[in-house]
N, CA, C and O atoms as a DFTB+ gen file, in Angstrom:
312 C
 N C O
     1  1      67.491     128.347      72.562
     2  2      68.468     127.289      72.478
     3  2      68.102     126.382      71.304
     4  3      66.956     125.935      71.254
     5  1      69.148     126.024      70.187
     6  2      69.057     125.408      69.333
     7  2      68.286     123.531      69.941
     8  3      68.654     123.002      70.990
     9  1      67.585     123.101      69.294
    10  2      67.083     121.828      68.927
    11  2      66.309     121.603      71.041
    12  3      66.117     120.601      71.730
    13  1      66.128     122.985      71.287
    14  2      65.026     122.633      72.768
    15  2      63.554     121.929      72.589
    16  3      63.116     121.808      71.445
    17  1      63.165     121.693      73.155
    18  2      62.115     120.917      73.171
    19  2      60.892     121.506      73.775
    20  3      60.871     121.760      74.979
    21  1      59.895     121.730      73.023
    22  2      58.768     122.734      73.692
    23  2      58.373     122.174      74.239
    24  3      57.154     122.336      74.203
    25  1      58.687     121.402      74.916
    26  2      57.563     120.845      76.443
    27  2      58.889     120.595      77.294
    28  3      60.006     120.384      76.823
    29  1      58.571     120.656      78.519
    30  2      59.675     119.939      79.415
    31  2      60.030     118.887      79.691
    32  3      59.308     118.575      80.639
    33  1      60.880     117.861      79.434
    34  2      61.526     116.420      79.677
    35  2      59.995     116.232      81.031
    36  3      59.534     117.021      81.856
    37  1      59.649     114.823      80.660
    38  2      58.464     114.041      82.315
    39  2      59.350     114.329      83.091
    40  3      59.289     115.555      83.187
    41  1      60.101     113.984      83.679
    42  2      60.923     114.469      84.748
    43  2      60.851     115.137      85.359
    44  3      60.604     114.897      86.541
    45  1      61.042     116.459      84.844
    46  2      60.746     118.265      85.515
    47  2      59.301     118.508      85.672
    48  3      58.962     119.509      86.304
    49  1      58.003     117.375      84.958
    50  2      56.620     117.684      85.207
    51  2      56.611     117.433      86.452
    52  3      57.437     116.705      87.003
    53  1      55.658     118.021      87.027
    54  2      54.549     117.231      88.364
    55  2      54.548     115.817      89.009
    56  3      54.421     115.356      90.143
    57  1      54.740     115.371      87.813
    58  2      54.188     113.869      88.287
    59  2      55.206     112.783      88.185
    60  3      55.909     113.023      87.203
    61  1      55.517     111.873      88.688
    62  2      56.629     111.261      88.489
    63  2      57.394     110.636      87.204
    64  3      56.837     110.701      86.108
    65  1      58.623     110.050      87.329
    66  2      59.436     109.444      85.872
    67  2      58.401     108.115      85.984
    68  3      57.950     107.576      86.995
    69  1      58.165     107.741      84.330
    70  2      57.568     106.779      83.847
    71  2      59.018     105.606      84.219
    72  3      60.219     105.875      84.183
    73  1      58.271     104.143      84.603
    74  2      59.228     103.455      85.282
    75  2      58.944     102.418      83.903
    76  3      57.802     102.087      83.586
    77  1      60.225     101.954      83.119
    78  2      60.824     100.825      82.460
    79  2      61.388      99.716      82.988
    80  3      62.302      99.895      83.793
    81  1      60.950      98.245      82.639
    82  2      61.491      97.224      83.452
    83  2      62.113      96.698      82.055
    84  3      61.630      96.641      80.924
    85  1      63.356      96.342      82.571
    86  2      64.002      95.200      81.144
    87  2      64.439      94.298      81.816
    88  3      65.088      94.204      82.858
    89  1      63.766      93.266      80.694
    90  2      64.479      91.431      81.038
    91  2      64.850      91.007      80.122
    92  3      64.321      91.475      79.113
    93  1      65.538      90.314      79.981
    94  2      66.820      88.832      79.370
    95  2      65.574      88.247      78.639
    96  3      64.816      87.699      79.439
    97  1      65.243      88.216      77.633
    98  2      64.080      87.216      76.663
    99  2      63.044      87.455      77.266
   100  3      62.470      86.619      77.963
   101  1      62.673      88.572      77.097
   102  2      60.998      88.893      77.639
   103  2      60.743      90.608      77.136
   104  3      61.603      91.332      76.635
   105  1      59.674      90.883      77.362
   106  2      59.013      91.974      77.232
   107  2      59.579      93.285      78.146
   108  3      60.002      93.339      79.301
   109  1      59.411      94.211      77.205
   110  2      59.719      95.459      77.999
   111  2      58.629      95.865      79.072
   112  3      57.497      96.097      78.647
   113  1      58.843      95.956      80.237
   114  2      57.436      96.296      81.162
   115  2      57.411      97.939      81.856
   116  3      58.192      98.412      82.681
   117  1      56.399      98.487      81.292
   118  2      55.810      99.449      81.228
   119  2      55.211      99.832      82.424
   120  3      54.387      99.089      82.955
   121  1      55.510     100.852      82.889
   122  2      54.011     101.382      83.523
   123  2      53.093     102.182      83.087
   124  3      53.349     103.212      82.463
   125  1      51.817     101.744      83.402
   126  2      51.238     102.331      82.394
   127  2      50.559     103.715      83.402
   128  3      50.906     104.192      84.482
   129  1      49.343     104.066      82.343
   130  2      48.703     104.134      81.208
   131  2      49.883     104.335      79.949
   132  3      50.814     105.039      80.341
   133  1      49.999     103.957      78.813
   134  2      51.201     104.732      77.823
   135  2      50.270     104.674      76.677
   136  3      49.261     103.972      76.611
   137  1      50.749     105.542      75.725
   138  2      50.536     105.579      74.494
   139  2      51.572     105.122      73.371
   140  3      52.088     106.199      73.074
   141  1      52.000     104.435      72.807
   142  2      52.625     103.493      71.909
   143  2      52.666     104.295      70.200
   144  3      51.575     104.337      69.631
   145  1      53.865     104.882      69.463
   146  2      53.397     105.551      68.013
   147  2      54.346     104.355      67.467
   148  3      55.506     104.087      67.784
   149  1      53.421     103.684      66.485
   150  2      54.142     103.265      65.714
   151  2      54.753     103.445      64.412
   152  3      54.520     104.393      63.662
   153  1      55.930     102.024      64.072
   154  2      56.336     102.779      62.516
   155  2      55.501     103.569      61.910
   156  3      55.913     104.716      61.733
   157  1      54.477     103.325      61.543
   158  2      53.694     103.819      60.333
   159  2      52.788     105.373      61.070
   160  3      51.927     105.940      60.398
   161  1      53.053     105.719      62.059
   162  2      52.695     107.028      62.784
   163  2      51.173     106.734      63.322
   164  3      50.536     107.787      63.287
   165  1      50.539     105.846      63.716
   166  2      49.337     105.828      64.346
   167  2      49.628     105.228      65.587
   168  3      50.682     104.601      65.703
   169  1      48.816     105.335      66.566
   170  2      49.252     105.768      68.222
   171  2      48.048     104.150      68.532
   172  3      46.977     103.696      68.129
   173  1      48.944     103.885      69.317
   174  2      47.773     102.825      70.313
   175  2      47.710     103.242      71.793
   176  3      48.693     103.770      72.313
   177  1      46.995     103.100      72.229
   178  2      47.091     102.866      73.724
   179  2      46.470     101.809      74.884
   180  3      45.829     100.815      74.543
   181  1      46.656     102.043      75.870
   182  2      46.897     100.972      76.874
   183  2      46.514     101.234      77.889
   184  3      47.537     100.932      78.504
   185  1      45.823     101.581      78.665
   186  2      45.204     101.917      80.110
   187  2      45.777     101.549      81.487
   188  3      45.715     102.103      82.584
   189  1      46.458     100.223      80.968
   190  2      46.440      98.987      82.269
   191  2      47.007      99.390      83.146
   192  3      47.214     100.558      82.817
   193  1      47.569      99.194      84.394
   194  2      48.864      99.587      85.121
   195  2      50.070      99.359      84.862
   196  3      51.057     100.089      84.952
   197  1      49.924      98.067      84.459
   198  2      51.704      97.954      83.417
   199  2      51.380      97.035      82.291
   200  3      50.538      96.160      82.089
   201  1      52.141      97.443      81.789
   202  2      51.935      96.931      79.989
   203  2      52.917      96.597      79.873
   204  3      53.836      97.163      80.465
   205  1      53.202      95.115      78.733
   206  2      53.776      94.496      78.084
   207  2      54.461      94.870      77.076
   208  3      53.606      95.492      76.445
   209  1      55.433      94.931      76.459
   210  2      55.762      96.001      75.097
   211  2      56.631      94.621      74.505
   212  3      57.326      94.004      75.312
   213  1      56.566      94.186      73.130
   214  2      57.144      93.019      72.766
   215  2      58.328      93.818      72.105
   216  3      58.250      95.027      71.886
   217  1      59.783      92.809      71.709
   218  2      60.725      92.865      71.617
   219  2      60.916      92.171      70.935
   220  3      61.535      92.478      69.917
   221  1      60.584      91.199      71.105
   222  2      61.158      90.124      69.890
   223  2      60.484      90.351      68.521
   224  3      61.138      89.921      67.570
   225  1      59.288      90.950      68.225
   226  2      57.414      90.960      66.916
   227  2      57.798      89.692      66.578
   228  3      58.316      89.449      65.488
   229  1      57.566      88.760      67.517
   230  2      56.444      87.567      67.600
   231  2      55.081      87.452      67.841
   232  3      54.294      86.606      67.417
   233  1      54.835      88.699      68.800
   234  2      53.591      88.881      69.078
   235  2      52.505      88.702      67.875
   236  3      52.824      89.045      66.736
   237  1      51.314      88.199      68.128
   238  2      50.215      88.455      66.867
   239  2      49.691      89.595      67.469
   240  3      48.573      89.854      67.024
   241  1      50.094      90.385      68.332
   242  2      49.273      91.632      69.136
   243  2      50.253      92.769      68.956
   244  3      50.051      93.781      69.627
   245  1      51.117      92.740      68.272
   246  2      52.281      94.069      68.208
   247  2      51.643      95.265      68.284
   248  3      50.760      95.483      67.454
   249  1      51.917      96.141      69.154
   250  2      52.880      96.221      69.933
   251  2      53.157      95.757      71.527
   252  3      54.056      96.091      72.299
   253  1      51.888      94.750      71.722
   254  2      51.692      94.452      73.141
   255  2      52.174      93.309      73.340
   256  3      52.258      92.725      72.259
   257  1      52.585      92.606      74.298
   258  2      53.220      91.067      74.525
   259  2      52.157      90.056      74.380
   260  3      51.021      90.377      74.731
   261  1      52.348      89.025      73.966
   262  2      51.292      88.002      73.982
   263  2      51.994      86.592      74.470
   264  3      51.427      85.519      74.260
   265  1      53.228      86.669      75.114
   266  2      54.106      85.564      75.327
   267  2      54.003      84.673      74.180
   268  3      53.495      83.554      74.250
   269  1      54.433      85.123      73.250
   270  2      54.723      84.422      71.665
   271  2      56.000      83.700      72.033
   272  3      56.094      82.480      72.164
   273  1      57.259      84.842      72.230
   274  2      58.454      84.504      72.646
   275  2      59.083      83.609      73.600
   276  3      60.270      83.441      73.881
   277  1      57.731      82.930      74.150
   278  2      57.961      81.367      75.566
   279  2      58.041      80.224      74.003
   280  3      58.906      79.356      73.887
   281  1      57.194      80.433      73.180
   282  2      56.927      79.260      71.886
   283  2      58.179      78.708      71.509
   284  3      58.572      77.562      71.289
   285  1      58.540      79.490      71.499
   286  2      60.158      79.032      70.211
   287  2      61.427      79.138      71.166
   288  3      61.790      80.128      71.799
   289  1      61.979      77.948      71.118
   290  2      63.278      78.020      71.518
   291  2      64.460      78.441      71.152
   292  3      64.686      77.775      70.142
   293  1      65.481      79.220      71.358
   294  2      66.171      79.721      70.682
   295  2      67.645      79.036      70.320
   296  3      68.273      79.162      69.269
   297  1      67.933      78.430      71.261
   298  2      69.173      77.465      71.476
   299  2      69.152      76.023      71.728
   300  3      69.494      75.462      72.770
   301  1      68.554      75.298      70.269
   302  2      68.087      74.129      70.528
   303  2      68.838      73.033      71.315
   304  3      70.064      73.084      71.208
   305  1      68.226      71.859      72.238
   306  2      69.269      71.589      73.427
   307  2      70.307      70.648      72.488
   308  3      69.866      70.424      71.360
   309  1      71.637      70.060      72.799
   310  2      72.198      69.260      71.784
   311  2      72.004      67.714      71.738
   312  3      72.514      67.055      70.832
């Protein structure tokens, strides 16, 4: 089959779907352990049970959350 994928989708493995949490002005939350490739093709990783993944790169820790994004307000009050 054109453009298949030599490994099988996590899904069809053994072990369960990796679980994604999304919030409204906050961090993507992970479960972990994950491994992270970034732009430039070098891999980080993360051990924890759930990991932080930033969204906004405010972080000084990219690709991990550092609640940078609590600092700055976005909609100054009037």
């Amino acid at each position: 089959m054109p453009n298949a994928p030599a490994d099988p989708p996590c899904h069809t493995r053994a072990h369960p779907p990796c679980r994604l949490r999304v919030q409204r002005r906050g961090p993507l939350l992970v479960d972990g352990p994950v491994e992270v490739e970034l732009e430039d093709g070098t891999t980080v990783r993360s051990d924890r049970f759930r990991v932080a993944l930033c969204t906004c790169r405010r972080s000084r820790r990219y690709p991990w959350c550092d609640t940078s994004h609590r600092e700055r307000v976005r909609n100054p009050p009037p």
